[in-house]
Legacy VTK file of the C-alpha trace (Angstrom):
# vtk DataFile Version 3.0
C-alpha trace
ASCII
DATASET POLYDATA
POINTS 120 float
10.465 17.858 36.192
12.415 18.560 33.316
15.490 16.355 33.977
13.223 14.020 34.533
11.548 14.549 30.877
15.116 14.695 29.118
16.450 11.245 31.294
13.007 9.395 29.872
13.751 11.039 26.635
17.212 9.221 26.740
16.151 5.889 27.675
13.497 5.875 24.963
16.028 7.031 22.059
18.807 4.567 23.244
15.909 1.800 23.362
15.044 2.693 20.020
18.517 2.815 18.454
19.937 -0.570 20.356
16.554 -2.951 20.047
17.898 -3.293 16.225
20.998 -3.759 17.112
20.101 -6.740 19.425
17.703 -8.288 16.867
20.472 -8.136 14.287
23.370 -9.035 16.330
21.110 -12.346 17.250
20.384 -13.266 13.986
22.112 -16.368 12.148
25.198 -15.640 10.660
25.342 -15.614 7.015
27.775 -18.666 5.504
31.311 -17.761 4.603
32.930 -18.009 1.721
34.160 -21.650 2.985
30.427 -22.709 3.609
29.506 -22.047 -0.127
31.926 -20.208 -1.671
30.271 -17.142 -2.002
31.049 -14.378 -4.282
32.508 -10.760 -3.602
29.370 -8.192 -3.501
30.017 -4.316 -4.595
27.249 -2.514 -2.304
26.778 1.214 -2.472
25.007 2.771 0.467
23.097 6.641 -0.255
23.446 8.771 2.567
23.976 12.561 2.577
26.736 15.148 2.261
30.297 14.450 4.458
29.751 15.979 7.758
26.039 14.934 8.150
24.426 12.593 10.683
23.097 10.473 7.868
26.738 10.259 6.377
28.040 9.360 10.605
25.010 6.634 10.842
25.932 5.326 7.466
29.652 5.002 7.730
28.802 3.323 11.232
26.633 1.193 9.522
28.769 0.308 6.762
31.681 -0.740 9.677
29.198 -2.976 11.018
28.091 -4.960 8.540
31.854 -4.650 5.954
32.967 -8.062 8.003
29.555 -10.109 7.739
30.495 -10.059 3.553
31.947 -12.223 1.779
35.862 -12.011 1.307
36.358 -9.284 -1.008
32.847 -7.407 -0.667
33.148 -3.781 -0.796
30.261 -1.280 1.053
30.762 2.272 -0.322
28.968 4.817 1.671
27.683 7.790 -0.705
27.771 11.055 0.517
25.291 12.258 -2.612
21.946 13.685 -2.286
20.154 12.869 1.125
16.468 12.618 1.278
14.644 13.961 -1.631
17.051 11.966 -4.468
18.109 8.809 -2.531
15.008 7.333 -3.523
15.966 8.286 -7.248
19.640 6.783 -6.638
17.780 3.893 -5.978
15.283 3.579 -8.558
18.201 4.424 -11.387
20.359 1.535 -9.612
23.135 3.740 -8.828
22.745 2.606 -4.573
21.748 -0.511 -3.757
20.411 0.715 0.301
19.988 4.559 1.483
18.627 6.390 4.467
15.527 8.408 3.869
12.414 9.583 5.612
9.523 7.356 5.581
6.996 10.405 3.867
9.971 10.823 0.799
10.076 6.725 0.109
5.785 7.229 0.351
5.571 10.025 -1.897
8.449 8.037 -4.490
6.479 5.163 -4.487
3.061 6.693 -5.174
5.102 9.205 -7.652
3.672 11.933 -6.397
4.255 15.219 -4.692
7.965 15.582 -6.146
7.986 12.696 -7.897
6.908 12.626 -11.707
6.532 8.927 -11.520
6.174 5.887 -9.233
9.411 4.373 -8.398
9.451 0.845 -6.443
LINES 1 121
120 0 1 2 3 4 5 6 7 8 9 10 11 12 13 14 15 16 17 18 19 20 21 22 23 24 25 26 27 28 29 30 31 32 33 34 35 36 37 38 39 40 41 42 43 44 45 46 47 48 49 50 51 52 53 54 55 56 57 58 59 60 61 62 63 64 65 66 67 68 69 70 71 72 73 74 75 76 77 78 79 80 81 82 83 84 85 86 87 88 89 90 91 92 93 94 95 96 97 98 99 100 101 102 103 104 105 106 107 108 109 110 111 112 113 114 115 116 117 118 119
């Protein structure tokens, strides 16, 4: 009965992590530089420290999307502060996407708990 728990467990997680995956691989490509000449973009993606699973799902991330930019884009993933001050990185425009638990990005924008003040 246990194996049997884990193997659902397993099919449930991998569901959950590949559905994405499938809805963004399917989506419309965005027009290259050719299409409309569009300019180089300097993204900065918050994560956690080196060593992490948030820095490993960020840096897989970040390989996954680096060659739908346009020529000359640059994704930086940032191995800074994790869950309780990505949502500040983002509010003081120093990332421009992080990973975070849903309660922390409640709690910032309601600016409460520990948050002094809303942040959007």
């Amino acid at each position: 009965m246990q194996v049997r728990k884990a193997w659902l467990y397993q099919r449930f997680l991998s569901a959950g992590l590949l559905i994405p995956l499938v809805f963004t691989s399917c989506a419309p490509s965005p027009p290259s530089p050719s299409d409309g000449g569009l300019s180089p973009v300097h993204l900065r993606f918050a994560t956690f420290t080196q060593g992490t699973a948030w820095y490993a799902y960020g840096a897989s991330i970040a390989e996954l999307l680096r060659p739908q930019l346009p020529s000359g884009s640059s994704l930086d993933v940032l191995p800074l502060a994790g869950g309780v001050a990505n949502p500040q990185l983002l509010a003081q425009g120093k990332a421009d996407f992080a990973l975070n638990f849903a309660v922390n990005v409640q709690w910032a924008r309601q600016g409460r708990i520990i948050y002094e003040e809303k942040m959007e």
